[in-house]
N, C-alpha and C positions, 0 to 999 in steps of 0.2 A: 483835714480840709480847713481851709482858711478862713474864717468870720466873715473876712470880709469879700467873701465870695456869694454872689447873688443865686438863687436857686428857684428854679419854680417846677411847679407839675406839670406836666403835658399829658396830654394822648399822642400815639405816635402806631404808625406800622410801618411797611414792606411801603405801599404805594406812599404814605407821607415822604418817606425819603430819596424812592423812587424817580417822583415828579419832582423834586427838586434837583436834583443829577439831573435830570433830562431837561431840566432846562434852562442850558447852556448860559444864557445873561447872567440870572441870578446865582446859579453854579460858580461861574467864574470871575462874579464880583466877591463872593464870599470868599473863594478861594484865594484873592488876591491880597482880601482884609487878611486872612490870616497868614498869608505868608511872609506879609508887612510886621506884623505882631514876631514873627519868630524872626524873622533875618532883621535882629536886633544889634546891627554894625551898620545896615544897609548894605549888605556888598552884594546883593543880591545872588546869596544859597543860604542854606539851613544846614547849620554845624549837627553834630551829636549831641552839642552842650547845648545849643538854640531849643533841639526837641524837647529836652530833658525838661529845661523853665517852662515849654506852655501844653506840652503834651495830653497832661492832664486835664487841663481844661476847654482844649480842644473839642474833645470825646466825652469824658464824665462820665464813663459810667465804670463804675466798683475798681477805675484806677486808682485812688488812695489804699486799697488794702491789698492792693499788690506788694510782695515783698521787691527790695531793690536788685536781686538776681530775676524776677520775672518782668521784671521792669528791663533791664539790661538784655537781659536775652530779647523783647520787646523792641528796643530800639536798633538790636543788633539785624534780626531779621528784616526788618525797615531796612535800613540802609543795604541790606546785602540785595534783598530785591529792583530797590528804586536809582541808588547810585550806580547808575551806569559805566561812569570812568571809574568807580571805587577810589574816590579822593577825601570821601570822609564828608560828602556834603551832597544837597537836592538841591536843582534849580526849582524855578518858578513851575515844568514843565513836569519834574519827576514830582513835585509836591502833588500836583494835580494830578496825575496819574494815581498816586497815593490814596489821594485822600477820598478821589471817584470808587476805587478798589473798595476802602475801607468803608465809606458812606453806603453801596451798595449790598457790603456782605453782612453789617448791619442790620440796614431793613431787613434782609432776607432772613437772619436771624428771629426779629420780631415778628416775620410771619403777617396773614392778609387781617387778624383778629388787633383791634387794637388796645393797647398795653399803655398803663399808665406808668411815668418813668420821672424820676426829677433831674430836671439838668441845668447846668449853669444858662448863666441869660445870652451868652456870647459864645457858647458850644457851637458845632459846626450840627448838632442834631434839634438842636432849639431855633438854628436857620430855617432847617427844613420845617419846624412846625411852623412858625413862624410865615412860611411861605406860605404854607398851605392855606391858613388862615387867610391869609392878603387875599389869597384866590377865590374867599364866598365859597 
């Protein structure tokens, strides 16, 4: 991991990320920041090579000690599920589809008990704490 990668502690569960999927403004502003950040041409999709640069910091969590075959098989699943035409690339539309999937099976992962976790400050799971917080 990079130095110059910011990191902090959370609390986090099932309902922190829950409530942020479900709703929809803030869901789909997040999603839109980050699909900005990878469709780094502008041509609006996400290559294989686009995921590869932000992927990890999307998510953050124990991606750095993946090796680069489970990393690969990682992106290949990705794209076999989301790309649709299979042309090698995610619109705006499969990114969110994506990322809903993956933000949700997350939480679920974490369970209704809440778990302390460190995540980058621009991770799509530091959103959700983040929201939650805003909400009081």
């Amino acid at each position: 991991m990079a130095d110059d990668q910011k990191m902090s502690v959370a609390v986090i569960n099932e309902s922190t990320v829950k409530d942020f999927v479900q709703d929809s403004k803030a869901f789909e502003k997040c999603v839109d920041e980050q699909f900005k950040a990878f469709d780094s041409k502008g041509e609006g999709a996400i290559s294989w090579a686009d995921m590869g640069r932000g992927y990890g910091k999307l998510m953050a969590l124990e991606y750095e000690k993946q090796s680069e075959e489970e990393i690969k098989c990682l992106y290949d699943s990705i794209f076999e599920r989301f790309d649709e035409e299979k042309n090698g690339t995610l619109n705006r539309e499969q990114f969110k589809r994506f990322m809903k999937e993956m933000m949700l099976a997350m939480g679920q992962s974490f369970g209704d008990v809440p778990i302390q976790v460190a995540l980058e400050h621009d991770s799509m799971l530091m959103k959700a704490v983040q929201h939650e917080l805003s909400r009081g």
